[in-house]
C-alpha positions in Angstrom: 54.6 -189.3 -159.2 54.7 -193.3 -159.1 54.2 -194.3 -162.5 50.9 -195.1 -164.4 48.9 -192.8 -161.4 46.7 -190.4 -163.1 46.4 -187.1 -161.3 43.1 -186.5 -160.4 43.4 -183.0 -159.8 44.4 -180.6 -162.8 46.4 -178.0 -161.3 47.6 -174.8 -163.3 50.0 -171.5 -162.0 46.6 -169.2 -162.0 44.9 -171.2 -159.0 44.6 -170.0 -155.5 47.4 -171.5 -153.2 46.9 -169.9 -149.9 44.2 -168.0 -148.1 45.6 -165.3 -145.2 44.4 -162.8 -142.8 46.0 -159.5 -143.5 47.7 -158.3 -140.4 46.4 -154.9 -140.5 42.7 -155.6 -141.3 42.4 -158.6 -140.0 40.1 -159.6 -143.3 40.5 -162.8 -144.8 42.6 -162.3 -148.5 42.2 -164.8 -151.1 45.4 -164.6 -152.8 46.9 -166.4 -156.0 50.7 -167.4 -156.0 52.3 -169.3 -158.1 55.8 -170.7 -158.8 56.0 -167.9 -161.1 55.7 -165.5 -159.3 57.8 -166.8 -156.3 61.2 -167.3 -158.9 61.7 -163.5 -159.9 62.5 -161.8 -156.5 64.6 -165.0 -155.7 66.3 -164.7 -158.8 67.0 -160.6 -157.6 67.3 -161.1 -153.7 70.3 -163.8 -155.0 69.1 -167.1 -153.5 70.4 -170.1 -154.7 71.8 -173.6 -153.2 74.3 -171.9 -150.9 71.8 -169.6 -149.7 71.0 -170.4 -145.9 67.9 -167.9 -145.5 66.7 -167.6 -141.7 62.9 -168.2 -141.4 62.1 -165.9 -138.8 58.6 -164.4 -140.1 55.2 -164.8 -138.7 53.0 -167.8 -140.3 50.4 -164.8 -140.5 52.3 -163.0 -142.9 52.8 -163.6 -146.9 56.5 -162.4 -146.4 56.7 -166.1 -144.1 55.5 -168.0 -147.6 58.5 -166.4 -149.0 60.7 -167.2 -146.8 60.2 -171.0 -147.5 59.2 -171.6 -150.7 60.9 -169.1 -152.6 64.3 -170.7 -150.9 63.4 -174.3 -151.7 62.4 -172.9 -155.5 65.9 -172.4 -155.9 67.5 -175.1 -153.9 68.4 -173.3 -150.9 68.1 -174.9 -147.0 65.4 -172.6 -144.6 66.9 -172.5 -141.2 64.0 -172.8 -138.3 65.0 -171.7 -135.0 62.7 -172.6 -132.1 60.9 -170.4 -130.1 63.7 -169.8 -127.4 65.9 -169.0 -130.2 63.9 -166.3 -131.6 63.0 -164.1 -128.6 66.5 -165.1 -126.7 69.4 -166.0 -128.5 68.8 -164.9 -132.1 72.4 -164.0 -132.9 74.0 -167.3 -131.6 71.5 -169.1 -133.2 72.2 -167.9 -136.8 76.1 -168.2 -136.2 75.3 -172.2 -135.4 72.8 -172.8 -138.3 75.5 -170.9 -140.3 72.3 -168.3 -141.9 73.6 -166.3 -144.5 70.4 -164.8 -145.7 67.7 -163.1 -143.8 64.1 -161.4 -144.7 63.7 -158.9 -141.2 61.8 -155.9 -140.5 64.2 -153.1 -139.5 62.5 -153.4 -135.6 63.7 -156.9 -135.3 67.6 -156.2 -137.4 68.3 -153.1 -134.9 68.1 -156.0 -132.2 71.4 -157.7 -133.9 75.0 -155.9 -133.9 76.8 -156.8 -137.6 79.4 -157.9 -135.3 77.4 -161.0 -134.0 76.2 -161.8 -137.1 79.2 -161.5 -139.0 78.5 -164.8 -141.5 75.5 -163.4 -142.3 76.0 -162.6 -146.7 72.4 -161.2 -147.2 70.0 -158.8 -145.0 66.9 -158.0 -146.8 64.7 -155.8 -144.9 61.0 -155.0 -145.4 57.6 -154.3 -143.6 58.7 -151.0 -142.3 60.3 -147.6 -143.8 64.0 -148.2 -143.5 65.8 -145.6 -141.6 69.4 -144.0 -141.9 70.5 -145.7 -138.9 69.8 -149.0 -140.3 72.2 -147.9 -143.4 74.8 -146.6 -141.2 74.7 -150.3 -139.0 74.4 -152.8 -142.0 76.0 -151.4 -145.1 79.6 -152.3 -145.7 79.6 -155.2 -143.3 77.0 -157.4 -145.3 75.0 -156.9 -148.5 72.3 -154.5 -147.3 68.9 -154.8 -149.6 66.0 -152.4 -149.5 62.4 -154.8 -150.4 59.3 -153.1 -150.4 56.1 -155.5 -150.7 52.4 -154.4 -149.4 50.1 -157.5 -148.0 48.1 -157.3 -150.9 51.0 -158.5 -153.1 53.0 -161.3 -152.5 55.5 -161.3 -151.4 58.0 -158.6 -152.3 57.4 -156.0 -155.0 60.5 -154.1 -155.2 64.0 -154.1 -154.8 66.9 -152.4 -154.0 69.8 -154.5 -154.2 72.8 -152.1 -154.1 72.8 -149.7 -151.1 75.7 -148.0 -149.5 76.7 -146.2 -146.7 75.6 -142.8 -148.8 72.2 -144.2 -150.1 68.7 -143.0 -149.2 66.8 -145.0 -147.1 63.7 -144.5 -148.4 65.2 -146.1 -151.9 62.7 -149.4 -153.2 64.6 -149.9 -155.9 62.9 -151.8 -159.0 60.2 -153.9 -159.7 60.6 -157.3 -159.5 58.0 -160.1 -160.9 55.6 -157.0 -161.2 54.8 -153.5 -163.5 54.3 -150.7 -160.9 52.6 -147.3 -161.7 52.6 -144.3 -160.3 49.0 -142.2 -160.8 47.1 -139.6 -159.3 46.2 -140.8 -155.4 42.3 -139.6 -156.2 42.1 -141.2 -159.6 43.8 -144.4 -161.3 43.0 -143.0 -164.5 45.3 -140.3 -164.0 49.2 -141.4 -165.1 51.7 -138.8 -163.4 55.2 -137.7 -164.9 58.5 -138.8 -163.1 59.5 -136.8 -160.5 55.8 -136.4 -158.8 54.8 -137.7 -156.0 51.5 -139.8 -155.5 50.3 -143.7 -155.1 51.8 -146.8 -156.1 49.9 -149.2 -158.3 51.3 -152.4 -158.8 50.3 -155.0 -161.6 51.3 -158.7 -162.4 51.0 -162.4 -161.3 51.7 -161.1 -157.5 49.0 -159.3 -156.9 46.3 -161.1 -154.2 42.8 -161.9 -155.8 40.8 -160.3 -153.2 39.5 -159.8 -149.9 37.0 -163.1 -148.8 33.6 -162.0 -148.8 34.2 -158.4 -148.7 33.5 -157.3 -152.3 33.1 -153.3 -151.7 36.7 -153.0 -150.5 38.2 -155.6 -153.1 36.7 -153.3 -155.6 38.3 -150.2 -154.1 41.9 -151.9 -153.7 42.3 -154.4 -156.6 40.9 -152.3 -159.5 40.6 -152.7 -163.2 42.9 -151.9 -166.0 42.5 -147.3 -167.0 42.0 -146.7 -170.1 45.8 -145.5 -170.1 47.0 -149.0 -169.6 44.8 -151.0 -171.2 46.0 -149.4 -174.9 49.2 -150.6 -174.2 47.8 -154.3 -173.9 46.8 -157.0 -175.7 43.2 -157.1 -176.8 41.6 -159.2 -174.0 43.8 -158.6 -171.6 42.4 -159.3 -168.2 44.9 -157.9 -165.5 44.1 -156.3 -162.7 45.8 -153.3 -160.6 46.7 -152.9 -156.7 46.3 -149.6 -155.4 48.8 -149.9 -152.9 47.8 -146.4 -151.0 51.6 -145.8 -150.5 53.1 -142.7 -151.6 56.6 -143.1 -154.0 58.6 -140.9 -156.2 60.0 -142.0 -159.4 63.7 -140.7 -159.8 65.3 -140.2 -162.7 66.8 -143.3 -163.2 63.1 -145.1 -163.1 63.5 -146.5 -159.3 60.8 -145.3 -156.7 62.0 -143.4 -153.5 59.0 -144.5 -150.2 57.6 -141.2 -149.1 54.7 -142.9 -146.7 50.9 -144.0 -146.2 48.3 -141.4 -147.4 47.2 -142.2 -143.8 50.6 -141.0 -142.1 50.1 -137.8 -143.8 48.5 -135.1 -141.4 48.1 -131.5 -141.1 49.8 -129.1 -137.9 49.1 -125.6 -137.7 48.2 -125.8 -141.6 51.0 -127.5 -142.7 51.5 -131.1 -144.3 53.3 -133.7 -142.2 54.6 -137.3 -143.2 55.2 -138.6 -139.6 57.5 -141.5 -141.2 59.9 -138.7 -142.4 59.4 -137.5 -138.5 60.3 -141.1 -137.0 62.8 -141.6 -140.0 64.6 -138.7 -139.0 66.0 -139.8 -135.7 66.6 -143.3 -134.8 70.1 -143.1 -134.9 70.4 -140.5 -132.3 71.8 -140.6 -128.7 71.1 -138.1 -126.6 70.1 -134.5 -128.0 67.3 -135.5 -129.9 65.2 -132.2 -130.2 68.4 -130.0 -131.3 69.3 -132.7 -134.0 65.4 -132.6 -135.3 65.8 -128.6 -135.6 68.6 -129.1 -137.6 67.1 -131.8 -139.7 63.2 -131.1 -140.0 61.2 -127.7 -140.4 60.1 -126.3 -137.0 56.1 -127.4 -137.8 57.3 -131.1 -138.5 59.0 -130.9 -134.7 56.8 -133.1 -132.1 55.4 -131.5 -129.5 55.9 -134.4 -126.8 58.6 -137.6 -126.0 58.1 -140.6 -123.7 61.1 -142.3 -122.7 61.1 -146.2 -124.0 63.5 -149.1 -123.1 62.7 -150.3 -126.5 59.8 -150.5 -128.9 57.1 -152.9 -128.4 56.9 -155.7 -131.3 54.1 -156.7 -133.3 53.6 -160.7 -133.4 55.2 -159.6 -137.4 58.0 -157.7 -136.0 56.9 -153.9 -136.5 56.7 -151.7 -134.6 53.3 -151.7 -132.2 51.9 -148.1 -132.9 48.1 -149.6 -130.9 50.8 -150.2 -127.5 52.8 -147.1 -128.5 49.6 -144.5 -128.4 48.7 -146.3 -125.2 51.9 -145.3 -123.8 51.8 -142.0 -125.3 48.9 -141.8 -123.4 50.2 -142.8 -120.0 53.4 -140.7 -120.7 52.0 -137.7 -120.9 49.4 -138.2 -118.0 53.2 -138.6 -116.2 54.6 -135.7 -117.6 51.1 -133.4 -116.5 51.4 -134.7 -113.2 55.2 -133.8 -112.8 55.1 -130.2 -114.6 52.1 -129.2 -112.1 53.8 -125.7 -110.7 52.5 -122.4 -108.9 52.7 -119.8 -111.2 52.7 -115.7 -110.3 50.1 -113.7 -111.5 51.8 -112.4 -114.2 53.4 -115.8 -115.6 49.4 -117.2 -115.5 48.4 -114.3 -117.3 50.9 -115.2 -120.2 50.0 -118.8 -119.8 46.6 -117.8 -120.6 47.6 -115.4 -123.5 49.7 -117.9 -125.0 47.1 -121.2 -125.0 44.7 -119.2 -126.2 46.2 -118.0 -129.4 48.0 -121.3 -130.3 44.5 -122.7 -129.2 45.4 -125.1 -126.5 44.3 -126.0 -123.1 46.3 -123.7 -120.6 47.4 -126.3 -118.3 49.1 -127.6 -121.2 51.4 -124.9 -121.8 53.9 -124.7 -119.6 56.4 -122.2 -118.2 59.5 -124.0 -119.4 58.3 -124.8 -122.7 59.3 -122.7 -126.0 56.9 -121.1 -128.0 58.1 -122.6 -130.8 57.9 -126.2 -129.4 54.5 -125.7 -128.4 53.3 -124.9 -132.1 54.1 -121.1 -132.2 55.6 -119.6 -134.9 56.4 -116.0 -135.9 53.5 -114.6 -137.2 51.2 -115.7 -134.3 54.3 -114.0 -132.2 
């Protein structure tokens, strides 16, 4: 500031920066950040005035925010590329800026081979479930970090800084800049044991203020001190939580293994079903893909139905597009119904009929060629 200017503004670390629209809701979040808050994960992730970090992300995104002012926080140089660069040359690009360090979602990284890339130091991943494949193509031939960071909570959460070939890929690590909780998914108030599974609460300077004009479902998501916590806290303490509605475990050693969205968990035929673990389970396989799910999932957890892909259709954040991927479903299986249309004997539509009606499914969508099991039979219904 030129001298003898007097600021007219007083700015302090607890006013709102930024307002952003979170990608899944599309509401409006007004959300606090300040330098604070930005200097512990770059302080974790590494960053300093070597680092070179590749500014890939979506504006739309808080993980973008990061990208840029966490770098320049610690003295680092963000590397742009233009908009050819990004969809068609993203590799050769990063070779000439000379990018050490990226932020990518594991959709976008499984576009790069190591190989291509090979100056690049640093690959942090986040916005998606890292799978096994991803651990088996990165780790060993850069420094392979697992971040974890929901919307609400900018920008990263936790970390995982030292993964190897052998490591689970559902590993978050730490918190960083943050406290996180683990509690009862049906009531805050609730503080669970290590080793039980149930919802991440996060608490700190991170977490957003709330969502723009929509009070009832600030309340429900950014939710007040339980009595647990607040005895453990200053008198007049006036933190807040985030109830994150992800589902971790807390190991042993205190870090927190990803199990998935209370959403993604469904029922089949009775049973409980976390379709990450179902898409987690795969990736990295060629070919056979239903005999290596036997051997890696129960039978229930097995789908029922797969629709060829060229590759996965992007989000404008770089996950994977689950709206275009049901409509493709859709159109896949309308395919498959057309092309498995056959004359059956009297005796093989008799046991068509016998079979669809007790697994309780349409009979023209069982199928003479189809297993029992794969169509959602198991040995007691036998």
């Amino acid at each position: 500031m030129a001298a003898g200017l007097t600021p007219q503004v007083v700015v302090v670390p607890s006013h709102p920066d930024w307002k952003e629209c979170d990608r899944g809701l599309h509401i409006p979040k007004d959300h606090s950040f300040s330098n604070a808050a930005a200097l512990p994960h770059g302080e974790t992730l590494g960053l300093g005035v070597r680092s070179r970090v590749l500014h890939l992300s979506s504006y739309a995104i808080d993980v973008s925010i990061g990208d840029y002012l966490t770098t320049l926080l610690a003295g680092g140089c963000v590397c742009i590329p233009s908009e050819t660069d990004r969809k068609e040359r993203l590799g050769d690009y990063m070779v000439q800026s000379g990018v050490n360090f990226a932020i990518l979602t594991p959709s976008v990284s499984r576009l790069l081979s190591p190989e291509d890339v090979s100056a690049l130091e640093v690959l942090c991943l986040i916005g998606e479930p890292m799978a096994k494949s991803d651990v088996l193509r990165w780790a060993g031939r850069t420094k392979l970090v697992n971040t974890y960071g929901p919307v609400e909570c900018s920008a990263i959460s936790m970390v995982q800084s030292h993964i190897t070939i052998s490591s689970e890929p559902g590993d978050i690590g730490f918190a960083t800049g943050c406290a996180c909780w683990v509690t009862h998914q049906d009531d805050p108030e609730i503080l669970l044991r290590p080793e039980e599974t149930s919802e991440l609460l996060i608490e700190g300077p991170i977490v957003g203020r709330h969502y723009l004009n929509e009070p009832e479902q600030s309340a429900a998501v950014f939710v007040r001190l339980p009595a647990w916590l607040r005895e453990v806290r200053p008198e007049g303490y006036t933190g807040r939580l985030c109830r994150t509605g992800d589902l971790v475990l807390r190991e042993p050693d205190s870090s927190l293994r990803y199990i998935g969205r209370r959403g993604n968990q469904i029922k089949v035929n009775g049973q409980r079903v976390e379709l990450g673990e179902v898409g987690g389970s795969q990736p990295h396989v060629d070919g056979e893909v239903m005999e290596h799910l036997r051997s890696d999932l129960p039978q229930y957890m097995i789908p029922g139905a797969f629709v060829e892909l060229e590759s996965i259709p992007l989000t404008t954040t770089g996950n994977a597009d689950r709206r275009r991927l049901r409509q493709v479903y859709k159109v896949g299986c309308y395919r498959k119904h057309s092309m498995k249309q056959q004359s059956l004997a009297a005796m093989e539509a008799r046991l068509q009929q016998i079979v669809s009606k007790t697994l309780g499914l349409p009979h023209q969508s069982v199928y003479m060629n189809e297993s029992f099991a794969d169509l959602g039979g198991d040995s007691i219904r036998a």
